[in-house]
N, CA, C, O and CB atoms as a CASP TS submission, in Angstrom:
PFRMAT TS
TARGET T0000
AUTHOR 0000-0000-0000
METHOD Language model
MODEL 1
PARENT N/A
ATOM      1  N   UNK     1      -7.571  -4.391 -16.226  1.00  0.00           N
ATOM      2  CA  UNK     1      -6.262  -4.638 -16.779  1.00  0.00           C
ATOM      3  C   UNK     1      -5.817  -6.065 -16.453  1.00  0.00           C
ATOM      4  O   UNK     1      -5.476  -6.662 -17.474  1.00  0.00           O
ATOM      5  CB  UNK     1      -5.252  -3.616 -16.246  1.00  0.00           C
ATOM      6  N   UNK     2      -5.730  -6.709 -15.455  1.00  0.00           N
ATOM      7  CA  UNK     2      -5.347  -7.619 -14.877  1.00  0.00           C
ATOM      8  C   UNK     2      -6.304  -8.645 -13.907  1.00  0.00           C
ATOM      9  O   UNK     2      -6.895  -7.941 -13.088  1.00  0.00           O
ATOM     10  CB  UNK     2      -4.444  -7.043 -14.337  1.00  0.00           C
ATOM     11  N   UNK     3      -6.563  -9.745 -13.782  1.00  0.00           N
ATOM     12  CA  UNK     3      -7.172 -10.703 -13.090  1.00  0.00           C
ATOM     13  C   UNK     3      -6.610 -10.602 -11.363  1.00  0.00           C
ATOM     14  O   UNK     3      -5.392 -10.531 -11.199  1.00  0.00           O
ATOM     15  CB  UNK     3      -6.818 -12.141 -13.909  1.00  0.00           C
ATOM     16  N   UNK     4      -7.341 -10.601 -10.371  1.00  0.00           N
ATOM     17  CA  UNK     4      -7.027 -11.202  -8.939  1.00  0.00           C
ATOM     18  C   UNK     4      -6.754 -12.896  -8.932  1.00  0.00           C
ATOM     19  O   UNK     4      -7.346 -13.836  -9.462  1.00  0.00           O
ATOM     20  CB  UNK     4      -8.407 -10.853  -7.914  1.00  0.00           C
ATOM     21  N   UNK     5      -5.557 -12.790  -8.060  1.00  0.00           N
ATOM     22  CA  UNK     5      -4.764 -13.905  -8.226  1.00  0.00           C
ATOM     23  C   UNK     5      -4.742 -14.565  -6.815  1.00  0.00           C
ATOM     24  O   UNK     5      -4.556 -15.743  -6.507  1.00  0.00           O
ATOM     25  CB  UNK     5      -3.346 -13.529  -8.792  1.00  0.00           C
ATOM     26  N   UNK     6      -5.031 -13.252  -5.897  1.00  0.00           N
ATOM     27  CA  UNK     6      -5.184 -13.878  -4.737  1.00  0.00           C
ATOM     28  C   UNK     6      -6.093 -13.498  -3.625  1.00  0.00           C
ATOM     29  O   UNK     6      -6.527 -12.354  -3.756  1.00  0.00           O
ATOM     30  CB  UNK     6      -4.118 -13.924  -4.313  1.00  0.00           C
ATOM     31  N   UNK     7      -6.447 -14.044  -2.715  1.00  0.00           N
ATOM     32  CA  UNK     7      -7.660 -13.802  -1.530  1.00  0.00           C
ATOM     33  C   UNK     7      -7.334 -13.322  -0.660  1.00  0.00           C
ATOM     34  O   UNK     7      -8.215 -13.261   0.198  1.00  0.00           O
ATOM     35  CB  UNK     7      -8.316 -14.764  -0.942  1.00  0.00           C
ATOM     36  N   UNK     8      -5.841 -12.629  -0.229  1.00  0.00           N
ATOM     37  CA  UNK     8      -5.456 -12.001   0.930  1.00  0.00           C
ATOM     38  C   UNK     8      -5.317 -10.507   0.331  1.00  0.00           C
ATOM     39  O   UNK     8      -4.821  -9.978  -0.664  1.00  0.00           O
ATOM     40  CB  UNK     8      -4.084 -12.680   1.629  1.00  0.00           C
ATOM     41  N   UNK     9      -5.994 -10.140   1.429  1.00  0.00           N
ATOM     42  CA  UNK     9      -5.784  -8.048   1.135  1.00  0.00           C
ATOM     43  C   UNK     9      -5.119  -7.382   1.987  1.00  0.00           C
ATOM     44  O   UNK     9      -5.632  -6.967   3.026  1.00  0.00           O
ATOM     45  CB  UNK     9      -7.177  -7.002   1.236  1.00  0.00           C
ATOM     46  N   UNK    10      -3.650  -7.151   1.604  1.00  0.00           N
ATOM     47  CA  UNK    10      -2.396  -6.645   2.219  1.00  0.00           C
ATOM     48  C   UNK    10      -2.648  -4.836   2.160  1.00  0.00           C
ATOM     49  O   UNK    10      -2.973  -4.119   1.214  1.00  0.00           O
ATOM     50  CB  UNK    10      -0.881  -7.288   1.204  1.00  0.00           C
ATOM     51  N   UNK    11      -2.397  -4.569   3.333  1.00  0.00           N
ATOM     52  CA  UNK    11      -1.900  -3.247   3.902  1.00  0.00           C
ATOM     53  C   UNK    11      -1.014  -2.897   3.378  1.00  0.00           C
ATOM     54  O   UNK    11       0.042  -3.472   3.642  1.00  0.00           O
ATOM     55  CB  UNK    11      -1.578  -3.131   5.091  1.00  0.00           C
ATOM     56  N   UNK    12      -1.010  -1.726   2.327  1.00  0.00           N
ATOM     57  CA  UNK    12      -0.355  -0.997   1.832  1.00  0.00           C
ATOM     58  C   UNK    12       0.487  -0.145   3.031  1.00  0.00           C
ATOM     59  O   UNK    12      -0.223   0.083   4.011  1.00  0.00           O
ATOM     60  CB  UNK    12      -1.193  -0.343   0.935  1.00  0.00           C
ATOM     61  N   UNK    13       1.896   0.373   3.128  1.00  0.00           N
ATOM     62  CA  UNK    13       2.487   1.440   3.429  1.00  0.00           C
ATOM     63  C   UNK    13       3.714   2.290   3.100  1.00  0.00           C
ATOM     64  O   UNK    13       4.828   1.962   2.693  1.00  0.00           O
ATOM     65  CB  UNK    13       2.513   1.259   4.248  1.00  0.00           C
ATOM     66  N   UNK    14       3.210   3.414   3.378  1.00  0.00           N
ATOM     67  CA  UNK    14       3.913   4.763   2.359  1.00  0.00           C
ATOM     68  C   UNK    14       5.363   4.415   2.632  1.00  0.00           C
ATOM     69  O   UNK    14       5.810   4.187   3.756  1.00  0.00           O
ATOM     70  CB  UNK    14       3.520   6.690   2.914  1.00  0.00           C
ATOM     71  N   UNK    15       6.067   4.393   1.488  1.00  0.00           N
ATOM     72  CA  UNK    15       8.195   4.174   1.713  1.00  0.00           C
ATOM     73  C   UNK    15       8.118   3.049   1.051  1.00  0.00           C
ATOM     74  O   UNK    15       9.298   2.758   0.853  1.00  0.00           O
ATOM     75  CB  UNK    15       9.212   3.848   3.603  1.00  0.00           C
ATOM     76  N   UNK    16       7.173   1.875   0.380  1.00  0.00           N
ATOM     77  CA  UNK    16       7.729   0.406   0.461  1.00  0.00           C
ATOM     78  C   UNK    16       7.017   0.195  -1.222  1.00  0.00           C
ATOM     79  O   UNK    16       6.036   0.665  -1.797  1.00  0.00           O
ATOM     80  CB  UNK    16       6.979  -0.826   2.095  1.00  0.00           C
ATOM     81  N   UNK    17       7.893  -0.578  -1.515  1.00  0.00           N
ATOM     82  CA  UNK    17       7.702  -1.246  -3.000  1.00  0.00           C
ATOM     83  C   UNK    17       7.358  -2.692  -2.635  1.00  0.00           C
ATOM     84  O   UNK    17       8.211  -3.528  -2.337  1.00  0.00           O
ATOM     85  CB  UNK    17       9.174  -1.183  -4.069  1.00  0.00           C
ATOM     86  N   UNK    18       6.051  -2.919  -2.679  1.00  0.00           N
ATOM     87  CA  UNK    18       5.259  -4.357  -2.950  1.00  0.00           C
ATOM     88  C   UNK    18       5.754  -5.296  -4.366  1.00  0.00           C
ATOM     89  O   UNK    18       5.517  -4.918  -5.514  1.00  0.00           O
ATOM     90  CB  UNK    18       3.504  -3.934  -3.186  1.00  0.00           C
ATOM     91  N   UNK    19       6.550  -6.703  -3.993  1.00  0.00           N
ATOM     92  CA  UNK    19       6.208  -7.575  -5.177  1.00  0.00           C
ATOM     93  C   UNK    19       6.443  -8.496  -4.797  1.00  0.00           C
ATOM     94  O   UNK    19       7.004  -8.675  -3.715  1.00  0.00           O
ATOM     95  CB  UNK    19       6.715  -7.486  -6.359  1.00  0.00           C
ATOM     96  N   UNK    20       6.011  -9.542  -5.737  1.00  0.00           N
ATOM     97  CA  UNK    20       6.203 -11.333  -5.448  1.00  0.00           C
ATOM     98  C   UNK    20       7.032 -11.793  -5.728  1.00  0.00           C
ATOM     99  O   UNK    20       7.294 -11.965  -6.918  1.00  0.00           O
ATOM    100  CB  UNK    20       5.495 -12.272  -5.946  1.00  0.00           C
ATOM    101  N   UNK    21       7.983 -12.283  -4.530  1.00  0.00           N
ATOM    102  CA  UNK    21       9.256 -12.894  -4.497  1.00  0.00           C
ATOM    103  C   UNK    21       9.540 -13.940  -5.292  1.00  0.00           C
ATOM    104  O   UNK    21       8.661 -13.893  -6.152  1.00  0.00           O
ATOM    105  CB  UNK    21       9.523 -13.272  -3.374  1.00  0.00           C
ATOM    106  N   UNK    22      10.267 -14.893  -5.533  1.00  0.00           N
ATOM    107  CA  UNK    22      11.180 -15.670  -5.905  1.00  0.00           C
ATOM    108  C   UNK    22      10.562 -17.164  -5.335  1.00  0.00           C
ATOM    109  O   UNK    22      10.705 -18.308  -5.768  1.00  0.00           O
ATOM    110  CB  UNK    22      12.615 -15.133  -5.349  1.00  0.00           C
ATOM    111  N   UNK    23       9.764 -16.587  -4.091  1.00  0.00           N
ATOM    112  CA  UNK    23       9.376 -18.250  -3.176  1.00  0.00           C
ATOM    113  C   UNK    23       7.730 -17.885  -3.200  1.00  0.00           C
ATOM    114  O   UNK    23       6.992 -18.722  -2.682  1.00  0.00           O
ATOM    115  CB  UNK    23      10.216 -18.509  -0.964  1.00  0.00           C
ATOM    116  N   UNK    24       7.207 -16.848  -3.695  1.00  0.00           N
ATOM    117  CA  UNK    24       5.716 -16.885  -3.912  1.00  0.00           C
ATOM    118  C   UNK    24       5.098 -16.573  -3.364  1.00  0.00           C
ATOM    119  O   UNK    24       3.923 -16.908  -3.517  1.00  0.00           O
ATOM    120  CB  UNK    24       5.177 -17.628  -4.048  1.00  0.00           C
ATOM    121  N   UNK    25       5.606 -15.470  -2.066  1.00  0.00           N
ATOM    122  CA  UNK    25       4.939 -15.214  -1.267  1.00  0.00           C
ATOM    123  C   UNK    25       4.918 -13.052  -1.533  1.00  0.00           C
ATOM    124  O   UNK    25       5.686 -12.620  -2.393  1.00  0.00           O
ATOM    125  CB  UNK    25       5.617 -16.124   0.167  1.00  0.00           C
ATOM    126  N   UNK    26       4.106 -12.106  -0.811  1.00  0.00           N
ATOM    127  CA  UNK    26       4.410 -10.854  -1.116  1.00  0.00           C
ATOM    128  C   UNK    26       5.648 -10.353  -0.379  1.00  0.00           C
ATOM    129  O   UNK    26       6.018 -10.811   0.703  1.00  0.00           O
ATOM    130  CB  UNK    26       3.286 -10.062  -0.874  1.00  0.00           C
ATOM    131  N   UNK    27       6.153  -9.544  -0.936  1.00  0.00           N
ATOM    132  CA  UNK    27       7.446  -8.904   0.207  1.00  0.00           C
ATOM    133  C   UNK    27       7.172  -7.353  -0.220  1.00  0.00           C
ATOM    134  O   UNK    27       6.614  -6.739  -1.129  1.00  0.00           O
ATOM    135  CB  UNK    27       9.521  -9.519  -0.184  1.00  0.00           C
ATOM    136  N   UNK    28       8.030  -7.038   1.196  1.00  0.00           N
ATOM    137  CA  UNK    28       7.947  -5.033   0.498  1.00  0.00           C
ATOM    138  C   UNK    28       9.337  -4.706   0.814  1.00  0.00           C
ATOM    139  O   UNK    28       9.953  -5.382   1.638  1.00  0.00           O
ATOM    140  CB  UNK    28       6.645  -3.521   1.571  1.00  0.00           C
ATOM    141  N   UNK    29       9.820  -3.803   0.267  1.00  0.00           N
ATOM    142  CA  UNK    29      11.475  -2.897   0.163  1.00  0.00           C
ATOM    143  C   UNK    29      11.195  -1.878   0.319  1.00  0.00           C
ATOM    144  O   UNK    29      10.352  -1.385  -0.431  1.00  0.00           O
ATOM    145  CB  UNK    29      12.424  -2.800  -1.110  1.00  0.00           C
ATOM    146  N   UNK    30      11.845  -1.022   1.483  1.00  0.00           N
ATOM    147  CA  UNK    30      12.131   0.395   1.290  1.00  0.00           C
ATOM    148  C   UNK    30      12.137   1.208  -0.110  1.00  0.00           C
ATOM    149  O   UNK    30      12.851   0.666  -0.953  1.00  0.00           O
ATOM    150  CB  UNK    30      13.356   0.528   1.807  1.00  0.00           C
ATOM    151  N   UNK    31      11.786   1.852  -0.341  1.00  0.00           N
ATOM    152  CA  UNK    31      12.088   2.716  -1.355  1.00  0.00           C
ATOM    153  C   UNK    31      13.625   3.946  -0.885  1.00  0.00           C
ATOM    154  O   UNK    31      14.138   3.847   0.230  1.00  0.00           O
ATOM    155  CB  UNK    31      10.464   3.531  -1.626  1.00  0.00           C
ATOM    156  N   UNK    32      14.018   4.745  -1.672  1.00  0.00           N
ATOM    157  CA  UNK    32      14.985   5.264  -1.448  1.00  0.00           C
ATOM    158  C   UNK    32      14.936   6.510  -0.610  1.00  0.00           C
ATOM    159  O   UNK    32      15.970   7.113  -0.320  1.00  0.00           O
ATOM    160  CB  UNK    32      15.469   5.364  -2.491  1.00  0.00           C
ATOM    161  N   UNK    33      13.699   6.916  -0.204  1.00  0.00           N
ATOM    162  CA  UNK    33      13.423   8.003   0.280  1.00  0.00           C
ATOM    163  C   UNK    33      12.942   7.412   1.708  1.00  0.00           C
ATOM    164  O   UNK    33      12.750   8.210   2.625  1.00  0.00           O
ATOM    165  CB  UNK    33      12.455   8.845  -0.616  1.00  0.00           C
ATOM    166  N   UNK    34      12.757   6.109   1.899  1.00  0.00           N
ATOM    167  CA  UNK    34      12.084   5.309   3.134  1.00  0.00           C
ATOM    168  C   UNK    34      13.716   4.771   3.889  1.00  0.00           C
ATOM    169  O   UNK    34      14.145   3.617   3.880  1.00  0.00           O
ATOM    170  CB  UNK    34      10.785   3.675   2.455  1.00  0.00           C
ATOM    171  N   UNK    35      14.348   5.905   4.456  1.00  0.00           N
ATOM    172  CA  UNK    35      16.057   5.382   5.563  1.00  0.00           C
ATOM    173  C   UNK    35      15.793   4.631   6.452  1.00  0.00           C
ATOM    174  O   UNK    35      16.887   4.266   6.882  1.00  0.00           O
ATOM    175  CB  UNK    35      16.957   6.546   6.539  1.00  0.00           C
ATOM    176  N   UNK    36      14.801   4.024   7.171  1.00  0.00           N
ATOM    177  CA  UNK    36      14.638   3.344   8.172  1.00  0.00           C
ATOM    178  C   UNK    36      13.793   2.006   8.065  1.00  0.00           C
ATOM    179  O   UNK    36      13.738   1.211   9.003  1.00  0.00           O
ATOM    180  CB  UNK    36      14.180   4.185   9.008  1.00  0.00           C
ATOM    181  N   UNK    37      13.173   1.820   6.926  1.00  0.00           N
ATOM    182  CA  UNK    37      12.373   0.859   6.727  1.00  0.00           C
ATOM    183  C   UNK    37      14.084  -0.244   6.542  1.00  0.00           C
ATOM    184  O   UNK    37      15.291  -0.007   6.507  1.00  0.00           O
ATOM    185  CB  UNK    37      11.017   1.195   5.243  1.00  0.00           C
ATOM    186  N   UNK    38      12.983  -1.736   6.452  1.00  0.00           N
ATOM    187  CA  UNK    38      13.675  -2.999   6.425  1.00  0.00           C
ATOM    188  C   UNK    38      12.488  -3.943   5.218  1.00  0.00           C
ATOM    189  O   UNK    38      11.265  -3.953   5.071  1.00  0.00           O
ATOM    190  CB  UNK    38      13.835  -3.712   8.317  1.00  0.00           C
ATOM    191  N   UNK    39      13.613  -4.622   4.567  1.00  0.00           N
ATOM    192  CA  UNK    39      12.703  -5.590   4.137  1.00  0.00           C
ATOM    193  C   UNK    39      12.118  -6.746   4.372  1.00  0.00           C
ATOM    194  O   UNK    39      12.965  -7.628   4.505  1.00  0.00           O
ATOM    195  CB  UNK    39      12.924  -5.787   3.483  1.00  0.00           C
ATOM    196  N   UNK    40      10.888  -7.175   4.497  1.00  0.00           N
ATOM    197  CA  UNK    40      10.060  -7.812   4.912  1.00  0.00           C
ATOM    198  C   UNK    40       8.939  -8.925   4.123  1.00  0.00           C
ATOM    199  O   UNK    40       8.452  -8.633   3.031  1.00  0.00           O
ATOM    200  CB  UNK    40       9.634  -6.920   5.455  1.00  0.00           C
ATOM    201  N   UNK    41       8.690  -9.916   4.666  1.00  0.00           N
ATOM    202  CA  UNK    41       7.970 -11.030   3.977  1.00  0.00           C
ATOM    203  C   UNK    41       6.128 -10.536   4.640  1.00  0.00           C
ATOM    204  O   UNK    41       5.689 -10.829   5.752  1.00  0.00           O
ATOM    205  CB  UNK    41       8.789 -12.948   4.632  1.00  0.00           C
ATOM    206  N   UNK    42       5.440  -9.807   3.623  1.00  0.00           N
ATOM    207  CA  UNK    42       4.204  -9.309   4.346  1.00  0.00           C
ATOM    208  C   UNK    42       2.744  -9.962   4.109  1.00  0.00           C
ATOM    209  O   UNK    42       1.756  -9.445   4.631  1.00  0.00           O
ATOM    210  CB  UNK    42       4.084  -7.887   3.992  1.00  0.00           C
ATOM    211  N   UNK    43       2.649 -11.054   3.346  1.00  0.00           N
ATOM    212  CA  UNK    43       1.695 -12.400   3.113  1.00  0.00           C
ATOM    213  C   UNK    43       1.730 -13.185   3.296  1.00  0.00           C
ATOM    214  O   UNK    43       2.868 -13.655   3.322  1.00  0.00           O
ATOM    215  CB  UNK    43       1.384 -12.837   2.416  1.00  0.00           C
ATOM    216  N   UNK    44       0.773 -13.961   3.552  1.00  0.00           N
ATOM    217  CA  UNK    44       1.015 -15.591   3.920  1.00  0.00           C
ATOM    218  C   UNK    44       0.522 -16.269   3.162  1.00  0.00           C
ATOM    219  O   UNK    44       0.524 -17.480   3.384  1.00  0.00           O
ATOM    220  CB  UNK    44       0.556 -16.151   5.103  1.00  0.00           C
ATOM    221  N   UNK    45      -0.186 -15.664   1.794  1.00  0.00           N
ATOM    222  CA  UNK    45      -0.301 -17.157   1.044  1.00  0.00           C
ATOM    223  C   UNK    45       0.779 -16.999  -0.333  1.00  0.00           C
ATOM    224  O   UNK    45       1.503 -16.123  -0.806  1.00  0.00           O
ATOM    225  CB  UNK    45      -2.216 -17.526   0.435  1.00  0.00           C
ATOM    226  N   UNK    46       0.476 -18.123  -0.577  1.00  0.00           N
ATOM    227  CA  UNK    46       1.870 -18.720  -1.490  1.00  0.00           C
ATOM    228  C   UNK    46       0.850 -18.250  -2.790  1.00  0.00           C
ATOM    229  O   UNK    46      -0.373 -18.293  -2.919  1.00  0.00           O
ATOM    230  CB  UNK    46       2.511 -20.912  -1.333  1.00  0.00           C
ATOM    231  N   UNK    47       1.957 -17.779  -3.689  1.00  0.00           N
ATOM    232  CA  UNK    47       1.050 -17.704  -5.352  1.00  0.00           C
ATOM    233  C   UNK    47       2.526 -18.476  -6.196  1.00  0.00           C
ATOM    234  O   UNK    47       3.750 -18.419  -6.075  1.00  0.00           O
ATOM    235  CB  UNK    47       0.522 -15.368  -6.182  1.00  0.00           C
ATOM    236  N   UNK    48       1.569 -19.154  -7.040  1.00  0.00           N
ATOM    237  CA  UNK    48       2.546 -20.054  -7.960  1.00  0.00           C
ATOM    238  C   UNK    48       2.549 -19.100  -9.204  1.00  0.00           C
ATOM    239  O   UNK    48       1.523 -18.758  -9.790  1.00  0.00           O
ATOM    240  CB  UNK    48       1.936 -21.789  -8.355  1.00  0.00           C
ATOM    241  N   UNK    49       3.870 -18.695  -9.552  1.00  0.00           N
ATOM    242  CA  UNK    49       4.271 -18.092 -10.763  1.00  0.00           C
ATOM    243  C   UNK    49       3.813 -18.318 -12.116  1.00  0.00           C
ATOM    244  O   UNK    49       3.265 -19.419 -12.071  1.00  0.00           O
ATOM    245  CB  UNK    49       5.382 -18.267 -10.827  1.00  0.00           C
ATOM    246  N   UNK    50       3.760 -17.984 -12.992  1.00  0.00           N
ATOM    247  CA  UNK    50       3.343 -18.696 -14.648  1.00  0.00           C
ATOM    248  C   UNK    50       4.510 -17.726 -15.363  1.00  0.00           C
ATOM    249  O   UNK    50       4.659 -16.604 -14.879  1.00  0.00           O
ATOM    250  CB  UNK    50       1.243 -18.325 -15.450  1.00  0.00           C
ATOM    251  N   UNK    51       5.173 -18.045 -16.273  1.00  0.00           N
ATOM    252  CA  UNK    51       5.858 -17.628 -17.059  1.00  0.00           C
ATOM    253  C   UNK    51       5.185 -16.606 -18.426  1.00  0.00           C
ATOM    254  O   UNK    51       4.321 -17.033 -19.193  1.00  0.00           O
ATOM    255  CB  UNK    51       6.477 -18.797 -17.337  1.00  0.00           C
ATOM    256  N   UNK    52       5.730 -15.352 -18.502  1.00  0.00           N
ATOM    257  CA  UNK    52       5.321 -14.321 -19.603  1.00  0.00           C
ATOM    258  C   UNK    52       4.429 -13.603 -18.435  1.00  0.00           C
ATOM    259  O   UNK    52       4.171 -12.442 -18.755  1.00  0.00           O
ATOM    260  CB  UNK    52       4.408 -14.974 -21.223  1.00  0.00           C
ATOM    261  N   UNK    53       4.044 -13.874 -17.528  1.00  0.00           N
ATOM    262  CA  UNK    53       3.161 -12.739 -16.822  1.00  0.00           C
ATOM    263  C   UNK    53       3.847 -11.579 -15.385  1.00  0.00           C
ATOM    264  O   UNK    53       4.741 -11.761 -14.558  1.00  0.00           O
ATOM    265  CB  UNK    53       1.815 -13.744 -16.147  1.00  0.00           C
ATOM    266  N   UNK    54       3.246 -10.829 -15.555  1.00  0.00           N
ATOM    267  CA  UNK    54       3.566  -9.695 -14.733  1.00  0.00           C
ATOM    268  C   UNK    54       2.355  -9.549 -13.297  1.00  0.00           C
ATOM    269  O   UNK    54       1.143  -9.378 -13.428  1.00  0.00           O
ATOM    270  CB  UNK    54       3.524  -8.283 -15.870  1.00  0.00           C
ATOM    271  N   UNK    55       2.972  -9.652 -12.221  1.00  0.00           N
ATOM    272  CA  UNK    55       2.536  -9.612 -10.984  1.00  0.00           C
ATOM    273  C   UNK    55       2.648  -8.722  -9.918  1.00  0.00           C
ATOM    274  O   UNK    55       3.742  -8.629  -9.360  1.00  0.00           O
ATOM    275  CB  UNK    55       2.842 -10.422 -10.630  1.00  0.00           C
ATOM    276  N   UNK    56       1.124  -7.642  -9.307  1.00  0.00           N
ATOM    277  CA  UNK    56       1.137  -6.366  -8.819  1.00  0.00           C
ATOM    278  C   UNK    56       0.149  -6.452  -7.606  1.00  0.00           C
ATOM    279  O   UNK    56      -0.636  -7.354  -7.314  1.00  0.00           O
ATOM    280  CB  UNK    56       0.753  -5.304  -9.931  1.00  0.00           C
ATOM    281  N   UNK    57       0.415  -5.231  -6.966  1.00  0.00           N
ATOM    282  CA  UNK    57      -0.651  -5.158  -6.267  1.00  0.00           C
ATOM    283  C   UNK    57      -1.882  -4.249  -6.435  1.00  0.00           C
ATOM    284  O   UNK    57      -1.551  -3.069  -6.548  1.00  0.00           O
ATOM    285  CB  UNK    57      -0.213  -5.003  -5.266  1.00  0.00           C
ATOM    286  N   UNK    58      -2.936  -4.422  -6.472  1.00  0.00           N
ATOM    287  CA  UNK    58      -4.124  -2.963  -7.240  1.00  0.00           C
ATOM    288  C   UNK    58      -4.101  -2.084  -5.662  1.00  0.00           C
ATOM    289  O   UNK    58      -3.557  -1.913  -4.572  1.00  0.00           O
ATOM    290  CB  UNK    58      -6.545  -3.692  -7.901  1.00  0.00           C
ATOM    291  N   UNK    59      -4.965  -1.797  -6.417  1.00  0.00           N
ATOM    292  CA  UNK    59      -5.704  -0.357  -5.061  1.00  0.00           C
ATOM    293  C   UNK    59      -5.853  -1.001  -3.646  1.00  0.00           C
ATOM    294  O   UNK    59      -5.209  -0.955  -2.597  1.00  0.00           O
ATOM    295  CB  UNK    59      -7.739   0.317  -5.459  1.00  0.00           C
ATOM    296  N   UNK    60      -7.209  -1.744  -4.168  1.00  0.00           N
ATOM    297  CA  UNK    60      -7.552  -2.558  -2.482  1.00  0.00           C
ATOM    298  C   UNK    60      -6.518  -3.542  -2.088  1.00  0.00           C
ATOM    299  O   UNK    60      -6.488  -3.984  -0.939  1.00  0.00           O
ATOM    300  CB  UNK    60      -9.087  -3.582  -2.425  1.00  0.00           C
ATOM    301  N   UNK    61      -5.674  -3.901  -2.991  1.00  0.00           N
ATOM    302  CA  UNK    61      -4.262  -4.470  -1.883  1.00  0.00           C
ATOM    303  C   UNK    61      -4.712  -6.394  -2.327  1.00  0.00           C
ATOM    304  O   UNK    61      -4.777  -7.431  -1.667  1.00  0.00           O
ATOM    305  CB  UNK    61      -4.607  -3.827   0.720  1.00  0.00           C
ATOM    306  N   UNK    62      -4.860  -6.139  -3.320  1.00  0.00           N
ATOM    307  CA  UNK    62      -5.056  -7.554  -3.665  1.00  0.00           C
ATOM    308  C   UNK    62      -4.243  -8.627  -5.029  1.00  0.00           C
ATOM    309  O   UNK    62      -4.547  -8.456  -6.210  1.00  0.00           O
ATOM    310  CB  UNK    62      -6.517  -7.457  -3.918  1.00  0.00           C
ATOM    311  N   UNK    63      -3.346  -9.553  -4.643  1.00  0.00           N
ATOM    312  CA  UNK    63      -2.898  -9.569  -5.215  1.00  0.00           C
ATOM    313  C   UNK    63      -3.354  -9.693  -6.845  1.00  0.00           C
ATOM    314  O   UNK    63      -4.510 -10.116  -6.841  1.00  0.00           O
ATOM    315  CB  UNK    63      -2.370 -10.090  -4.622  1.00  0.00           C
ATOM    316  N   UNK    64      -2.827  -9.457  -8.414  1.00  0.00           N
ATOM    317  CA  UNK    64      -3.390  -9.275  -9.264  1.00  0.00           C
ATOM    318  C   UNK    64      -2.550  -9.942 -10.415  1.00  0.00           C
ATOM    319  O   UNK    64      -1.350  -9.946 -10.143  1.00  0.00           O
ATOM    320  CB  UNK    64      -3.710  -8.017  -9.255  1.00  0.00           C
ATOM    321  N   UNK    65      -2.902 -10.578 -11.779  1.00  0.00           N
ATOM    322  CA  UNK    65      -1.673 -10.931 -12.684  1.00  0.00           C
ATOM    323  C   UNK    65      -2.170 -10.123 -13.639  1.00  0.00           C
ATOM    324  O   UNK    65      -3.194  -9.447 -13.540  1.00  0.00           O
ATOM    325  CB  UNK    65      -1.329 -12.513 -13.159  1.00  0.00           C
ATOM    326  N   UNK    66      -1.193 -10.216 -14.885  1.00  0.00           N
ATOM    327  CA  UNK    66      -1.388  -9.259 -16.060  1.00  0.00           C
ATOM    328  C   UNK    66      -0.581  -9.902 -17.342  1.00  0.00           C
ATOM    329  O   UNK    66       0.559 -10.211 -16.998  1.00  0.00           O
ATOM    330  CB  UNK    66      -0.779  -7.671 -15.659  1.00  0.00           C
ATOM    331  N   UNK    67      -0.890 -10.229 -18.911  1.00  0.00           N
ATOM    332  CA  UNK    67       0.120 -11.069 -19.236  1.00  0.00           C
ATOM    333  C   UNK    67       0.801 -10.015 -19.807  1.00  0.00           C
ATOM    334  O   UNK    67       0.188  -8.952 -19.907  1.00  0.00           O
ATOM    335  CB  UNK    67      -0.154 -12.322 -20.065  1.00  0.00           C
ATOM    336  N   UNK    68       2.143 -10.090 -20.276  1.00  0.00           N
ATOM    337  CA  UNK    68       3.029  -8.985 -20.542  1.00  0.00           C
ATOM    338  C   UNK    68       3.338  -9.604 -22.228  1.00  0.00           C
ATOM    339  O   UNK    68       3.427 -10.756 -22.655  1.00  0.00           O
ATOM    340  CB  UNK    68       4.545  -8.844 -19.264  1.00  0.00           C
ATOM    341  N   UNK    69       3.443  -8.293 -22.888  1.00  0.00           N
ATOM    342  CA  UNK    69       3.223  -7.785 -24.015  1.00  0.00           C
ATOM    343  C   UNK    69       3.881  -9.048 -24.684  1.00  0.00           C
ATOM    344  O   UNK    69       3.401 -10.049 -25.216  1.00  0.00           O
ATOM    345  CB  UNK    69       3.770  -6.295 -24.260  1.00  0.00           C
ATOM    346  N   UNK    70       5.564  -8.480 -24.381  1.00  0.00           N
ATOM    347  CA  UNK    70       6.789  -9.063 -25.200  1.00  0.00           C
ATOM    348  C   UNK    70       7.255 -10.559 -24.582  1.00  0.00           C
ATOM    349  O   UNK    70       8.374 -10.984 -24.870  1.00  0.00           O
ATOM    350  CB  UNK    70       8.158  -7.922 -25.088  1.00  0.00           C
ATOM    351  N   UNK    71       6.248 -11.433 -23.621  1.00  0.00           N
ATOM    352  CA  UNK    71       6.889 -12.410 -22.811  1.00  0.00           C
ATOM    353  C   UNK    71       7.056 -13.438 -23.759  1.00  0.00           C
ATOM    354  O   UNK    71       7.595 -14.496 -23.433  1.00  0.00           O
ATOM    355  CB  UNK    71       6.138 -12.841 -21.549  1.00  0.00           C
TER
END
């Protein structure tokens, strides 16, 4: 579906919504069922954005892009 975008393989954990911030780095959020989690900056390398594309994490925890339909 989508190309690897990046070389760091982040630890997934159960409660948290993985995505790429605003400054390019990964972050995770509680989900609504996760009361005690905090949000957090959980990568250290920087990914530079491109416009029209959509940015995830796959299975093995790597970051991934995808271009989006309607961008």
């Amino acid at each position: 579906m989508g190309t690897r975008v990046g070389k760091e393989q982040i630890k997934r954990e159960n409660g948290y919504l993985y995505y790429l911030g605003k400054d390019g780095f990964i972050w995770k959020s509680p989900m609504k069922t996760n009361k005690k989690g905090k949000k957090a900056k959980v990568g250290t390398e920087k990914i530079s954005r491109e416009s029209g594309t959509m940015y995830y994490l796959d299975k093995a925890g790597y970051v991934c892009k995808a271009k989006m339909k309607n961008a």
